[in-house]
C-alpha positions as CSV (number, residue, x, y, z in Angstrom):
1,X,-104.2,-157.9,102.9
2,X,-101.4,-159.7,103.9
3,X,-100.5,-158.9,107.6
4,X,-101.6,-159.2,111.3
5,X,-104.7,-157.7,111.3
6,X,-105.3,-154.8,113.8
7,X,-108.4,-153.2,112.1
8,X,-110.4,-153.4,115.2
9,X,-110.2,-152.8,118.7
10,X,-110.0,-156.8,119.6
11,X,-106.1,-156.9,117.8
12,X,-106.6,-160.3,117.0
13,X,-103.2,-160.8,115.0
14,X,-104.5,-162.9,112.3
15,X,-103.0,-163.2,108.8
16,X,-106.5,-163.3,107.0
17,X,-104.6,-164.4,103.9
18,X,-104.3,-167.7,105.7
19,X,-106.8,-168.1,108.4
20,X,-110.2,-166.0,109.4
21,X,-110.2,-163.4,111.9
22,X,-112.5,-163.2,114.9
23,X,-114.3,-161.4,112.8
24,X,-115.1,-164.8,111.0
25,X,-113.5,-162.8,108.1
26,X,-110.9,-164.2,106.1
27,X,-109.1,-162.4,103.1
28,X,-112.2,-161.6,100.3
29,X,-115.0,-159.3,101.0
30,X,-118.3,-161.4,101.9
31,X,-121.6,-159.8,101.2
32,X,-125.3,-161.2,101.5
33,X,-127.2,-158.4,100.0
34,X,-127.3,-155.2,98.1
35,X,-130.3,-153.1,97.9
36,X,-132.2,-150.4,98.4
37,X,-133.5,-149.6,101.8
38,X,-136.0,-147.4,103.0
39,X,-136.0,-147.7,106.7
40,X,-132.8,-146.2,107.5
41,X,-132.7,-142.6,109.2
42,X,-135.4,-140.5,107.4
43,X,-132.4,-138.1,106.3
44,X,-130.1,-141.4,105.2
45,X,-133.4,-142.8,103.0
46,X,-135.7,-139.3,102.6
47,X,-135.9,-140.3,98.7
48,X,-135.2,-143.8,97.2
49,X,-133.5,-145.3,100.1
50,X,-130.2,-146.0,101.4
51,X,-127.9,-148.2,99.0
52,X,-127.1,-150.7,101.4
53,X,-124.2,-153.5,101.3
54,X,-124.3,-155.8,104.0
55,X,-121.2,-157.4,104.6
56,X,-121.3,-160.3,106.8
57,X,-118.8,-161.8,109.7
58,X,-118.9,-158.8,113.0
59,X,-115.7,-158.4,115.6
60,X,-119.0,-157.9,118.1
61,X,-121.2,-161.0,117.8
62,X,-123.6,-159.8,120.1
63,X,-125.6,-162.4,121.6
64,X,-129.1,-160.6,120.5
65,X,-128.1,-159.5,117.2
66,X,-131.1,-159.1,114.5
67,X,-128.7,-159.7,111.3
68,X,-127.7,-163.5,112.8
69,X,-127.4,-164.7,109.6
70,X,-124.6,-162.8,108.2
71,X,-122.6,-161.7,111.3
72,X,-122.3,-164.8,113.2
73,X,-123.8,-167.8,111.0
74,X,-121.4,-165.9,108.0
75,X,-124.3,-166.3,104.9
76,X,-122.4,-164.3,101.9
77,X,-120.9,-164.5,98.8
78,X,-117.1,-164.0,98.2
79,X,-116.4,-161.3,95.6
80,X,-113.7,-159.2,94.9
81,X,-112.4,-155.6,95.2
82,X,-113.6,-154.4,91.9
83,X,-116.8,-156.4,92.0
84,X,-117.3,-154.7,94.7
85,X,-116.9,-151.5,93.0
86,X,-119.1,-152.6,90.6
87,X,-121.9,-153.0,93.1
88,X,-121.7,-149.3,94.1
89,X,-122.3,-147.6,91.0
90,X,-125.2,-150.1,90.3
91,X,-126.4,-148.9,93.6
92,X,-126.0,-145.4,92.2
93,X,-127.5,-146.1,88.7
94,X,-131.2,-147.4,91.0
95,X,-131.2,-144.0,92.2
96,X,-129.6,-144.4,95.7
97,X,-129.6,-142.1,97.9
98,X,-126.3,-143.4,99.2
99,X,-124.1,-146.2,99.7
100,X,-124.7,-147.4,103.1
101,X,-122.3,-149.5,104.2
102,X,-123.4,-152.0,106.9
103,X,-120.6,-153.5,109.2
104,X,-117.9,-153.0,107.2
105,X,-115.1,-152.7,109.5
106,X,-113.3,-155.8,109.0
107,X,-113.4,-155.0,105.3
108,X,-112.1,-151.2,105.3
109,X,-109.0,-151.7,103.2
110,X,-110.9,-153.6,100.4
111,X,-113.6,-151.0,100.7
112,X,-110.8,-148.2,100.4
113,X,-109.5,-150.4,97.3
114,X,-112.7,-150.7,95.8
115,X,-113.7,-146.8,96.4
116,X,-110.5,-145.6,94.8
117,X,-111.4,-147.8,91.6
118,X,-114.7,-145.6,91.1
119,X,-113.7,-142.2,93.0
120,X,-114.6,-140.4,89.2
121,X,-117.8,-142.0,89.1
122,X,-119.2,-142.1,92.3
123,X,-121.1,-138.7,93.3
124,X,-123.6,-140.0,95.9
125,X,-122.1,-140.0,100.2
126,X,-120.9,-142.9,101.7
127,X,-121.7,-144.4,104.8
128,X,-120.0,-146.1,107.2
129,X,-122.9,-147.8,109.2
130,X,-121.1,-149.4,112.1
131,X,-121.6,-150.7,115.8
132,X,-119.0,-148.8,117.0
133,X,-116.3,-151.1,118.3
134,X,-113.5,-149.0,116.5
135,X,-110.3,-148.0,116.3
136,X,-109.6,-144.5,115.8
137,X,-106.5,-145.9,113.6
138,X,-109.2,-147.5,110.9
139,X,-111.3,-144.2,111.4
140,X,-108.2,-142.2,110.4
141,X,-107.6,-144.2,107.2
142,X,-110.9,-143.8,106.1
143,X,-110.4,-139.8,106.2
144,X,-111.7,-138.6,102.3
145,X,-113.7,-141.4,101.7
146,X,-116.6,-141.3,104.0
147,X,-119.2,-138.9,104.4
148,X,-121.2,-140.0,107.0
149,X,-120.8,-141.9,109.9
150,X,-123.7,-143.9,111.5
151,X,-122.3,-145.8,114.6
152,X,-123.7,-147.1,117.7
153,X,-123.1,-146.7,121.2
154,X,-124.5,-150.2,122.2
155,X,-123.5,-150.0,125.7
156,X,-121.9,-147.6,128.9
157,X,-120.9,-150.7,131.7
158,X,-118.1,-152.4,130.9
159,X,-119.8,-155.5,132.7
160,X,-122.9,-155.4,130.1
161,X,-120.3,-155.4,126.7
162,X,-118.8,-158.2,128.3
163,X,-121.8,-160.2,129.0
164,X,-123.6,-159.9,125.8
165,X,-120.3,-159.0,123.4
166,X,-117.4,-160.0,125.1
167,X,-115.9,-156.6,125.1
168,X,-115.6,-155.3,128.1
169,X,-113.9,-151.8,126.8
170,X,-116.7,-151.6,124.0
171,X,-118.2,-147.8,125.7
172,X,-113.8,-146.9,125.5
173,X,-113.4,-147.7,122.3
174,X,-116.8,-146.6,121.3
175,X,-116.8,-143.3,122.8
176,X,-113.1,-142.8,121.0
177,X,-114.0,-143.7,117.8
178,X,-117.2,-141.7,117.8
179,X,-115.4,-138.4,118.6
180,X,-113.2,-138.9,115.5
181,X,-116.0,-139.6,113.9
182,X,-118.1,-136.4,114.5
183,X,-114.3,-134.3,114.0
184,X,-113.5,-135.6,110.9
185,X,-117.3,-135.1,109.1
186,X,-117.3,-131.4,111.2
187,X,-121.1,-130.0,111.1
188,X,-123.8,-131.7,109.6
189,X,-124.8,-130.8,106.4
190,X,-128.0,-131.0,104.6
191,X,-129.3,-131.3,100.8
192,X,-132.2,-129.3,98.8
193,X,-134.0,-132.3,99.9
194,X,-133.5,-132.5,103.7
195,X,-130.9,-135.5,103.1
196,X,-128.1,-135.5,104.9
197,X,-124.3,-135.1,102.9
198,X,-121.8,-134.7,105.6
199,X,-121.8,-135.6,109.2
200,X,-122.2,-138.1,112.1
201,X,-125.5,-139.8,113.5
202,X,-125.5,-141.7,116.8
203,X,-127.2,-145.1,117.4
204,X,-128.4,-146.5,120.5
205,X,-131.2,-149.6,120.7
206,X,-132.4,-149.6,124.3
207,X,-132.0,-152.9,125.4
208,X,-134.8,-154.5,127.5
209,X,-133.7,-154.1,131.5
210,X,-131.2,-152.0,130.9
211,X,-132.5,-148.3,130.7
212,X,-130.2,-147.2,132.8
213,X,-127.4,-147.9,131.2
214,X,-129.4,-146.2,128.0
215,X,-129.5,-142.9,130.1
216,X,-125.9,-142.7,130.5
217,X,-124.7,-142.9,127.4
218,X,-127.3,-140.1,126.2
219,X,-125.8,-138.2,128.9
220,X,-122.2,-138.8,127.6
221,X,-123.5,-137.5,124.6
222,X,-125.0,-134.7,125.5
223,X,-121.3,-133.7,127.4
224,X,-119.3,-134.8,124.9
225,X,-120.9,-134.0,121.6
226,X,-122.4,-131.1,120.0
227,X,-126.2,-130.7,118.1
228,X,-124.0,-128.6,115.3
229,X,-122.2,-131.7,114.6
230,X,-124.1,-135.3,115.8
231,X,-127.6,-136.3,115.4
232,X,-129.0,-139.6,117.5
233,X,-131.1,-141.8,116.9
234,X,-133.0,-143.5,119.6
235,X,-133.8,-147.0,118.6
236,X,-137.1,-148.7,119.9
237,X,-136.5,-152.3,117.4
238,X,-135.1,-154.2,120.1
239,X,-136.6,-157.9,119.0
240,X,-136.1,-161.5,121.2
241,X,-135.4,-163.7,118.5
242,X,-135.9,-167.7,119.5
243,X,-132.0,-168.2,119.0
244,X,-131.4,-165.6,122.4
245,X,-129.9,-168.4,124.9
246,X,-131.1,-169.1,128.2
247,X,-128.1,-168.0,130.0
248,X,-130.0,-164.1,129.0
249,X,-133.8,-164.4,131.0
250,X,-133.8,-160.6,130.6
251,X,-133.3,-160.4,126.7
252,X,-136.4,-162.7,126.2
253,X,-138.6,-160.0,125.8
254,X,-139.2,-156.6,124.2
255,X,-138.5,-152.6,125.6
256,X,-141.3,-151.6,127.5
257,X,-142.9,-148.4,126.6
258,X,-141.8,-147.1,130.3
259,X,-138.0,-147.9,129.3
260,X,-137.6,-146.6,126.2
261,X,-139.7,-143.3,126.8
262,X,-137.3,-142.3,129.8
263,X,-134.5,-143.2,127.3
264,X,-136.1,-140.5,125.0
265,X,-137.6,-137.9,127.7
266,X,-134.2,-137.8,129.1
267,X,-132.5,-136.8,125.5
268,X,-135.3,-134.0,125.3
269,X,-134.4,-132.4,128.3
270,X,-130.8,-132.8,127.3
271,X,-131.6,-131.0,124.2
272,X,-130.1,-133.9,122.1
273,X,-131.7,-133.4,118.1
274,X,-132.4,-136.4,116.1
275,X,-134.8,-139.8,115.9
276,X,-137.3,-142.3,117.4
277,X,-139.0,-144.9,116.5
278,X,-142.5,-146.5,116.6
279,X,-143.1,-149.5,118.8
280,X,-143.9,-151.7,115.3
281,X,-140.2,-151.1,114.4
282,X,-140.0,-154.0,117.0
283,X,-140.8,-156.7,114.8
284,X,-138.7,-159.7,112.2
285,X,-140.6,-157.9,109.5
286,X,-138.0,-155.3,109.5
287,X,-134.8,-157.5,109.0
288,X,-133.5,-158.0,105.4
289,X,-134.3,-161.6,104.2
290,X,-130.3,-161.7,103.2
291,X,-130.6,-163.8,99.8
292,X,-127.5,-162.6,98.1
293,X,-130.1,-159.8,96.0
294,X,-128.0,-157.3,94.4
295,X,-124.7,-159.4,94.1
């Protein structure tokens, strides 16, 4: 990967052969767990559970994030291409449902590498599990090799991406990638089993204060997409984690049931098909303690 990488909407530039990205990334894949996981999407984990990799380093960093660890403190283990390859088909062999994998971006061509090694082999759908700061270019090269696409839409106001993940053009570049997204996988498409093969699922978590901006992105949805093609999923696990700084008052404590049932009435009279969750998805319980299992 020797070049100026441009895998992401922030264009850093950086040689990651030499030095790391903003990403945190540098040239090897990091990972801090491979497992099976069971609280996915019920039509991502409706048998064993997904076969997650987490990869750590983000080009987000979101100041709330649940997953800390890997994407800003970097907890993972190096490994290459190939072991990397390996990991899926173990995955596959424990009776995954598929290979979920969780913010990959900043890793795509290694993924693509690693993919092409075991492209005989490997007979379960991939996932590209993402928080949708994309670029359609890196959505384009993955054409062939994923199967489902499971991105947020974190935010619509360009002044709320900035504040909490210095990205002011996050809902441009979101909303972009997402449409490529749901055109390449076409309609959604289902197993015997209810499990979903092909297709795109939409993620937003309702962010404590900020309902509003919720509502318009499900009503960009509901313009822009179709129910033939995307499902969303409507995210109650918001969680104010003790490392939230100061500098965010409003982040310090969880989604009201008023907020996020407004979020969710509203996609019901939108006739937008797809998820919710439970108020005790709210909790620490439901992060992945990330001890390098699986690598």
């Amino acid at each position: 990967m020797n070049y100026e990488c441009r895998l992401c909407p922030r264009e850093c530039g950086t040689d990651r052969t030499k030095q790391k990205g903003v990403c945190g990334a540098g040239n090897s894949v990091i990972v801090a767990r491979a497992s099976l996981h069971k609280w996915e999407e019920p039509c991502i984990s409706y048998r064993n559970g997904a076969g997650t990799v987490f990869f750590s380093g983000c080009n987000l960093h979101c100041c709330f994030c649940q997953n800390n660890k890997i994407s800003n403190e970097l907890f993972g283990k190096e490994i290459t291409n190939e072991e990397l390859s390996e990991i899926f088909l173990r995955l596959q062999d424990s009776g995954a449902d598929n290979i979920d994998l969780v913010t990959p971006t900043h890793f795509v061509p290694n993924i693509i590498k690693a993919l092409d090694m075991i492209k005989n082999k490997l007979s379960i759908p991939v996932v590209y599990n993402c928080g949708g700061y994309e670029s359609v270019k890196t959505i384009e090269m993955l054409d062939g090799y994923i199967d489902i696409y499971l991105p947020d839409i974190k935010y619509y106001s360009s002044e709320i991406s900035a504040k909490y993940s210095n990205a002011p053009d996050y809902f441009e570049k979101a909303s972009e990638s997402v449409l490529a997204m749901s055109k390449q996988t076409g309609h959604l498409k289902f197993n015997n089993e209810g499990g979903l093969i092909k297709g795109t699922i939409i993620r937003h978590m309702v962010l404590p204060s900020h309902r509003h901006d919720s509502m318009s992105i499900i009503k960009w949805i509901a313009e822009n997409t179709s129910t033939d093609n995307v499902l969303v999923s409507i995210m109650n696990q918001y969680t104010p984690f003790e490392f939230i700084s100061d500098d965010f008052p409003e982040l310090k404590r969880r989604v009201t049931k008023m907020e996020y049932n407004s979020v969710v009435n509203l996609a019901a009279e939108l006739g937008i098909n797809g998820f919710t969750q439970h108020k005790n998805s709210a909790s620490q319980e439901y992060v992945p303690d990330f001890d390098l299992s699986g690598i």
